[in-house]
C-alpha positions in Angstrom: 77.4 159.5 -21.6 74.1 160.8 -19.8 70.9 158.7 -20.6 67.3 160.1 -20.3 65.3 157.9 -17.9 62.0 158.4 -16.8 60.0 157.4 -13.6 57.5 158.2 -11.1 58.2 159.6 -7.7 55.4 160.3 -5.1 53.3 160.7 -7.4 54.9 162.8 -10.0 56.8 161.8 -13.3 60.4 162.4 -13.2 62.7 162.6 -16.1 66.6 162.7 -15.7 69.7 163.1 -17.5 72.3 160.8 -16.0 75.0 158.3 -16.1 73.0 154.7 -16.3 74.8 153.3 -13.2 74.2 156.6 -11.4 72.7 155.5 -7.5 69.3 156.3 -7.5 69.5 157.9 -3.6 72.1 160.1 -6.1 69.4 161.3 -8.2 66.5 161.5 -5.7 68.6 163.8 -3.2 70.8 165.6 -6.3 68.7 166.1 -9.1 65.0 166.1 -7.4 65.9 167.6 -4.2 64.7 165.3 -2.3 66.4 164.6 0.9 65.0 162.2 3.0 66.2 159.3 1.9 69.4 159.1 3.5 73.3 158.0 2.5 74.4 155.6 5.3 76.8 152.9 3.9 76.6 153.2 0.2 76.5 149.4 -0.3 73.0 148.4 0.7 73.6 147.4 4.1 72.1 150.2 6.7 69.0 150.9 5.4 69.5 155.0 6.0 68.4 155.3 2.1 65.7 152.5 1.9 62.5 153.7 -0.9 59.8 152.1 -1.8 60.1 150.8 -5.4 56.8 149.2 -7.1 55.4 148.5 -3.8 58.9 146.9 -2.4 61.6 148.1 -0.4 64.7 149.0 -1.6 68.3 150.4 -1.0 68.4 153.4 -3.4 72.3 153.7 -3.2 73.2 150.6 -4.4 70.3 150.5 -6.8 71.5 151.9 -10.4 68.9 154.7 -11.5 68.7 152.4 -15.0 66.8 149.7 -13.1 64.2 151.7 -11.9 63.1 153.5 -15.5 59.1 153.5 -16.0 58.4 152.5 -12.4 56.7 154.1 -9.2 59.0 155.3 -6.6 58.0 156.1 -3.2 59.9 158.5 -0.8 59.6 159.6 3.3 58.4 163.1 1.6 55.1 161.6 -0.2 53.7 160.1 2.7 52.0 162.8 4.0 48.8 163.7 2.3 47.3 166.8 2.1 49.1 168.4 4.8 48.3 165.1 7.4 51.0 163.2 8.4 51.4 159.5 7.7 50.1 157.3 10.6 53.8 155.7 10.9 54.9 159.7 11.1 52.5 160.7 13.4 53.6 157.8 16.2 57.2 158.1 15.9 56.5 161.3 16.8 54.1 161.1 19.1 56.2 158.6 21.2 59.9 160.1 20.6 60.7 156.6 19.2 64.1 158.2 17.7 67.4 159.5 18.7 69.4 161.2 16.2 66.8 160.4 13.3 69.6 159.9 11.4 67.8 156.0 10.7 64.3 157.4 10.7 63.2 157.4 7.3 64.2 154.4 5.9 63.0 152.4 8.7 59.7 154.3 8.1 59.6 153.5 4.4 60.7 149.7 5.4 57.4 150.0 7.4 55.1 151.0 5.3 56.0 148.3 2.5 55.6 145.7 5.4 52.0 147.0 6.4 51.3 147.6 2.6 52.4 143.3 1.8 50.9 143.0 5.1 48.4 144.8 7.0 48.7 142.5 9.7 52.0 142.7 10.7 52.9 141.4 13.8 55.9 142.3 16.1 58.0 139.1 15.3 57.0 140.3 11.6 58.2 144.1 12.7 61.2 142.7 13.7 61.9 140.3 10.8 61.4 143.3 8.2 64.0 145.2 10.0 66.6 142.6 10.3 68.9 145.1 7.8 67.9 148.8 9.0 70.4 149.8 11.7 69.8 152.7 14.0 73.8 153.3 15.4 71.5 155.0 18.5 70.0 151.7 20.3 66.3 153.0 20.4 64.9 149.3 18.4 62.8 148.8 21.2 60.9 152.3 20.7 61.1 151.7 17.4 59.6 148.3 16.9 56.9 149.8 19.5 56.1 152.8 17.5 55.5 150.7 14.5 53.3 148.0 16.5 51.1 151.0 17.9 50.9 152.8 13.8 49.9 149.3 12.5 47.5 148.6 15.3 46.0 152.5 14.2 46.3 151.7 10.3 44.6 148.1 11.4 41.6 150.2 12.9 40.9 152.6 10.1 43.2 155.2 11.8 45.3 158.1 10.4 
């Protein structure tokens, strides 16, 4: 029997109707149209869907919608502000550091909750955070760049 539940996403209260084990990467993409967060494996493991959940990140298809009632939900989509892409958007970008993309916004969004814990993030950090985001394309090493080079801009005052 559907429950009401209510959070915040990007910025914006939500309230949905659903099953209370319904995956939230289920409601964000089905019911708020929002389709950057990706479906990968469906048990937690490749990071395609990873959010940002109260300032952590998270595997949304894994992660029953009944969990995340009254809290603040981050996708790929709010990053950008006022038309300006976010600095981790901007270099991945800038220096082609994907293939397919298919990987992209999760490992974004595992990213930015590493430079939001800590703005200091080195590479051995980089790596460390993105021990469980797989990219089935081999391009790690542009990757893990790309993110160096956006922390080292975010580090300076940089968008």
């Amino acid at each position: 029997m559907p429950e009401t539940f209510s959070f915040t996403v990007n910025g914006e209260e939500q309230h949905v109707s659903v099953e209370r084990d319904t995956a939230l990467l289920t409601v964000l993409r089905n019911d708020l149209n929002l389709k950057g967060a990706r479906f990968g494996c469906g048990d937690g493991v490749c990071g395609a869907c990873m959010v940002i959940v109260d300032g952590r990140a998270i595997f949304a298809c894994d992660t029953p919608v009944w969990s995340i009632d009254g809290k603040q939900v981050e996708t790929i989509e709010g990053l950008a502000k006022d038309g300006e892409l976010h600095p981790l958007q901007s270099v991945f970008l800038e220096e082609q550091a994907g293939q397919c993309g298919y990987c992209l916004s999760g490992i974004i969004m595992r990213a930015k909750a590493l430079f939001d814990e800590n703005p200091k993030a080195d590479r051995k950090d980089i790596v460390t955070a993105l021990e469980r985001n797989l990219c089935r394309c081999g391009t790690h090493g542009r990757i893990i760049k790309a993110i160096e080079t956006a922390g080292a801009t975010m580090a300076q005052g940089g968008k």
